[in-house]
N, C-alpha and C positions, 0 to 999 in steps of 0.2 A: 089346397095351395096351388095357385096358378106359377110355375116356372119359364121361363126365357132366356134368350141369350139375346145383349144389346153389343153391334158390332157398328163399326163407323168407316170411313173413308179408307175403301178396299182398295182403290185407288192401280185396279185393273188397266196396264198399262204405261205405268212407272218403268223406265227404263233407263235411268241415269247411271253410271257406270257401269259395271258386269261388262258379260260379253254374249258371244253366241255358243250356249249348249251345242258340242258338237253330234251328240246324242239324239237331241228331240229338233235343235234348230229354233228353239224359243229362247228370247233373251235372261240369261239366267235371274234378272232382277224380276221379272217377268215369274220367271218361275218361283222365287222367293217371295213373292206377292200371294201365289195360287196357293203354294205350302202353307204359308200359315191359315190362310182362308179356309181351307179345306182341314187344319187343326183346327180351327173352331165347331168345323162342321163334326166334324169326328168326336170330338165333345159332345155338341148339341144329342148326336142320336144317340151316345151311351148314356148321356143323362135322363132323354127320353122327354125334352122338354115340351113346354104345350107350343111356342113359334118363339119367333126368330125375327131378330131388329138390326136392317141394315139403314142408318139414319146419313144417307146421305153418299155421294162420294167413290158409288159403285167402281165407275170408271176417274182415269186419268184426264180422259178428254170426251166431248160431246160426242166423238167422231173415232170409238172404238174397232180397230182394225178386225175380220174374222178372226181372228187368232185368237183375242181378249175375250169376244164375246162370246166362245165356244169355250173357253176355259171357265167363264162365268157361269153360262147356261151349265154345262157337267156339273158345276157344283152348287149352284139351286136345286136341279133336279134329284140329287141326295138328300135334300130334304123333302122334296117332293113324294117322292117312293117312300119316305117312312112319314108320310101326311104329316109334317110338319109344318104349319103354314109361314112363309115368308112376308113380313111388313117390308117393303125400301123404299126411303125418300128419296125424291129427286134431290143431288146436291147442287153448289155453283158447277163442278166439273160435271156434271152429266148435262145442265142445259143449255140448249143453244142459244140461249139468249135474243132470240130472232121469234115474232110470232107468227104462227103457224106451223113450224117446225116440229118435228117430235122429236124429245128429248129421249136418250140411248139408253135410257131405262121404261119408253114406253113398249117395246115389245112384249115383257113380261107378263103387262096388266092385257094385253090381247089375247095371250096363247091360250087355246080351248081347255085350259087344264086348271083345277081348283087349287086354293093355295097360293099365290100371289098376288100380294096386293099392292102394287104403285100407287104412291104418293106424290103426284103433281099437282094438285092443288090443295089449297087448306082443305080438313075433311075430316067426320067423326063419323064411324061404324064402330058395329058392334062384331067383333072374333070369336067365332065356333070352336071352342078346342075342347080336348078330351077330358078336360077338367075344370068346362065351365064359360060363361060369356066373361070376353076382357074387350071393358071401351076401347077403343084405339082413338082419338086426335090426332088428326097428321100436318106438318107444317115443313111443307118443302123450302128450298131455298127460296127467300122471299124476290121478286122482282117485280118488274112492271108485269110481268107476263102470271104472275100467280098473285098479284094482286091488280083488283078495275079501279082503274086508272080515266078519268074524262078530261077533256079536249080542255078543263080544264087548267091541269098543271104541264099544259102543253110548253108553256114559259118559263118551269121553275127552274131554278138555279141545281145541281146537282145534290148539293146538301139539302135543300128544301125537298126535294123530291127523297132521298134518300131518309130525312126525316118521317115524312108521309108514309111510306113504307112501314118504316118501325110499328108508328102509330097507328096505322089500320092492319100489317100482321097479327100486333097485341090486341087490339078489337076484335077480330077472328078467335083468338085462340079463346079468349075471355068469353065470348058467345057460344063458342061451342062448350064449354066446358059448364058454363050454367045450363043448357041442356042435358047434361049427362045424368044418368041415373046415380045417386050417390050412395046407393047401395054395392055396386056393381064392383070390381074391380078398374082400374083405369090410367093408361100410361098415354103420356105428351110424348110424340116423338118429332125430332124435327131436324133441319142443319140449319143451325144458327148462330149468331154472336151476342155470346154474353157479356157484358161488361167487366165484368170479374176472371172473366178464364185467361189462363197463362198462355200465351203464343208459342208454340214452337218453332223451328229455324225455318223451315219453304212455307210455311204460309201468314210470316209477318209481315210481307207485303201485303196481308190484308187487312190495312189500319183502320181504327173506327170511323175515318173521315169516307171510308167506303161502305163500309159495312154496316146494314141496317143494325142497329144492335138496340139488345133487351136487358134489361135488369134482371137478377133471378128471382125476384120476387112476382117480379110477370109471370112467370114459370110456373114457380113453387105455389102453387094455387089448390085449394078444393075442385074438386075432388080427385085429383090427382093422386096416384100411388108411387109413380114413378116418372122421371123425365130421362127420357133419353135421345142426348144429343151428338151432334156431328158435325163438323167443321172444323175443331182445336184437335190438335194432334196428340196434345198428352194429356192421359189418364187423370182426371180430377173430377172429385164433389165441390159445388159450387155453395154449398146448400146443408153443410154436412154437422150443423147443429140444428136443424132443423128439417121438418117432413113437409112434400116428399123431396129422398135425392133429386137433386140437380146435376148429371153426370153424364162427362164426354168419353167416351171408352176411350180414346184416342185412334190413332191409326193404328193399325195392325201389323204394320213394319214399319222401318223406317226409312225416312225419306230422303234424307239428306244429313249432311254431317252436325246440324244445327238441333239433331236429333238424337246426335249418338249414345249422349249419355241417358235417354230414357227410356226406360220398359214400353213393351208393346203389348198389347193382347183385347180382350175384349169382357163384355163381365156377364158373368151367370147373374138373373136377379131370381129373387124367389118374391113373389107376395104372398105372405102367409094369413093376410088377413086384411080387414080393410085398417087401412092406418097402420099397418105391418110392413113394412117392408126391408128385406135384406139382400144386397148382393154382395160378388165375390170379383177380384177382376183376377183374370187366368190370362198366365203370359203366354204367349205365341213363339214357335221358334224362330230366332231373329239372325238375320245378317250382322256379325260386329265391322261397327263404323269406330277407325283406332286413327285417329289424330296424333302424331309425333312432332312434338318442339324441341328443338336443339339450341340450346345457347352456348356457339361454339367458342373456345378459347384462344388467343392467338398466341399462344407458344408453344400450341400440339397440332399434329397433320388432322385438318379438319374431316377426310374422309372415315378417317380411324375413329376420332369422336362419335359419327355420325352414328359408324356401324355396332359399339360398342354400347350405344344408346336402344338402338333398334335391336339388339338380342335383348332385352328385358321384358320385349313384349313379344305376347303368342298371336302370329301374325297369321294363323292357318286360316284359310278361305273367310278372310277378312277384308273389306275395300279399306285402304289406308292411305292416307294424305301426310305427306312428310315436310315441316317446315326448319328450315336450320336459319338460324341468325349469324350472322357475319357480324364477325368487331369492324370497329371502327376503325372506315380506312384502308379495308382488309380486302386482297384481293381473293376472288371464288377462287379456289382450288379444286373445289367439291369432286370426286370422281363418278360421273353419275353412275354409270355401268357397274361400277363395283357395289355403289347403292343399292341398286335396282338387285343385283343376285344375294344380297343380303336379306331382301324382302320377297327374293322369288317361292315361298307359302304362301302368300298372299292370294285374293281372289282376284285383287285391281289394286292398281297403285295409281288414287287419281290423279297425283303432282306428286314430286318434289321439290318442294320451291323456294329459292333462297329468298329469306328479308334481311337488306341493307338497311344498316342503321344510318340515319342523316345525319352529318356532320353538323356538330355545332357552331353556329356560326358568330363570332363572338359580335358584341356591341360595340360598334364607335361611336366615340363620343363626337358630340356635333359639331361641322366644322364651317365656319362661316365664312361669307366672300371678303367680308371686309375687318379679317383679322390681318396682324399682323406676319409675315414671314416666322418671325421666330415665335407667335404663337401658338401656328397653323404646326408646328415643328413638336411645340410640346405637346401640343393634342394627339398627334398621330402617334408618338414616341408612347403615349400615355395607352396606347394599346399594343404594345409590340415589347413586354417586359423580355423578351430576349435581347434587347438593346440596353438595356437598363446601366451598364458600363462602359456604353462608348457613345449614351444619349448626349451629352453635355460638349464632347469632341466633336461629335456631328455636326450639333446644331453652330455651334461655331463656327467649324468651315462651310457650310450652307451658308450663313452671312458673310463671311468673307468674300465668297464668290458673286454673293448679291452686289456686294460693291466694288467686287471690278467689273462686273458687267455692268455696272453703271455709271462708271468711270468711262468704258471704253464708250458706252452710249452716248455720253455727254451729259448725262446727267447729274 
């Protein structure tokens, strides 16, 4: 039985709310990125697995600070010491998108040490582990720069060219994979977009109109045992009445509040055979992201609502975002300070932010140039029922007045 661990967008360098540890001086989201990272690792070695699949996503940016990438490097090299070999794809956030450039996951594949292997280009080897040869297929973020490209589609249109992509990615992976020995063991690994996978909240800005994207049936191909992918944030088989899994581990924390309510972790697979395969997804320790909505009432002290809302929730070293709705009409009274020490367990309090409801603005009915005086009177009347008993008295002396002003005119 060949075993692994498939992990995805570690996303070293994520630093959106938290603060600064005043202990170590790395940003605590920073550090709640490392913790979980190094829970997977701490898994991988009591499990004793044969390697290990980072598909994509390493870092947050191309342009990872020493800080990120010494936190990184610490924790490859634990698996390095107990010879556990490392697969990692290049993801969109590790390349520069520039060519010639190397992308912040090439140092790894240089370093004089065995056991890591960077994926920046499409690519099929065969993996030494202690329990055997396992294919690898590797299929980095697809671009111009990991797929050739001639002076040809030097004109195409962004979507043409973004199609092109797709369709010569899938020509790679198809080509390698009829190569492959079909006795063998054999896992796809790659960051990609599948048609079918669920977007999570920070990376739905990345719509299929950008994104090269694959069918999983492109995927889910012979001789395949296993796909593991990276780019989709949450945990999903794409694939899961059928061999082999199609599966995004997700991210390994979370990212954003678009994400709160989803588990994070990453999955133990086992191949126990060819045409066998089983995994496990193992959650990670995770930062809670707690959203509070308030629909406040307008005949009680809104600050007292607010706070009476917010003890229901266990706010301890939590990043929390606090929304209160205001009635209609209603002036903020809010006390933010009193808030804010209601919440002060918290780890971050991203906002408080009030939403004003828009007043509704009623319809008139339409009023034309060449109506009459007391037309123009019953129309307007006809949207002002607070008049409704002194409409018929009105419009009277409004004509009244019309004819002495046109009396005194001469007319």
């Amino acid at each position: 039985m060949i075993s692994f661990i498939h992990t995805a967008d570690i996303h070293y360098g994520m630093e959106n709310y938290g603060r600064i540890d005043p202990a170590t001086g790395i940003h605590t989201r920073l550090l709640d990125f490392d913790k979980a990272f190094n829970f997977a690792i701490d898994y991988a070695l009591e499990k004793e697995v044969d390697f290990f699949i980072i598909a994509g996503d390493a870092y947050k940016t191309t342009n990872p600070s020493p800080t990120q990438q010494r936190l990184l490097l610490r924790a490859l090299l634990r698996l390095h010491e107990a010879k556990i070999p490392a697969v990692i794809a290049v993801g969109n956030h590790d390349n520069p998108l520039s060519f010639g450039k190397a992308n912040s996951l090439e140092i790894f594949g240089d370093l004089p040490l065995d056991g890591f292997h960077v994926i920046s280009k499409p690519t099929a080897f065969t993996l030494q582990t202690k329990n055997g040869p396992v294919q690898i297929v590797g299929m980095p973020w697809p671009t111009r720069n990991t797929i050739a490209i001639s002076n040809n589609h030097m004109f195409k249109s962004a979507f043409e060219l973004t199609e092109y992509i797709s369709k010569s990615a899938n020509a790679i992976i198809q080509h390698l994979a009829e190569n492959l020995d079909p006795a063998l063991p054999a896992v796809l690994t790659g960051h990609l977009t599948v048609s079918s996978g669920i977007f999570s909240g920070s990376e739905k800005r990345a719509i299929y109109g950008n994104d090269p994207v694959f069918l999983p049936s492109q995927l889910a191909i012979q001789p395949f045992d296993y796909v593991a992918l990276g780019h989709l944030h949450r945990f999903q088989d794409l694939n899961k009445n059928g061999y082999p899994p199609v599966v995004y581990s997700g991210s390994i924390e979370r990212i954003d509040f678009g994400e709160r309510k989803e588990d994070k972790g990453f999955c133990h697979v086992r191949v126990q055979a060819k045409n066998k395969t089983t995994y496990e997804f193992i959650k990670t320790p995770q930062r809670p992201f707690i959203q509070i909505e308030v629909n406040l009432k307008s005949n009680e002290p809104q600050t007292t609502q607010i706070i009476e809302v917010v003890k229901d929730y266990n706010l301890t070293d939590a990043i929390v975002k606090l929304l209160y709705f205001l009635p209609e009409d209603a002036p903020d009274t809010v006390d933010l300070a009193a808030v804010q020490r209601a919440c002060s367990m918290a780890h971050d309090i991203v906002g408080i932010i009030p939403v004003h409801h828009q007043k509704r603005r009623q319809q008139r009915t339409a009023m034309k140039i060449d109506m009459s005086l007391e037309n123009l009177l019953e129309t307007y009347f006809e949207t002002k029922p607070e008049f409704n008993s002194r409409k018929q008295d009105l419009i009277e002396k409004a004509l009244r007045l019309q004819e002495d002003v046109a009396q005194v005119s001469g007319e």
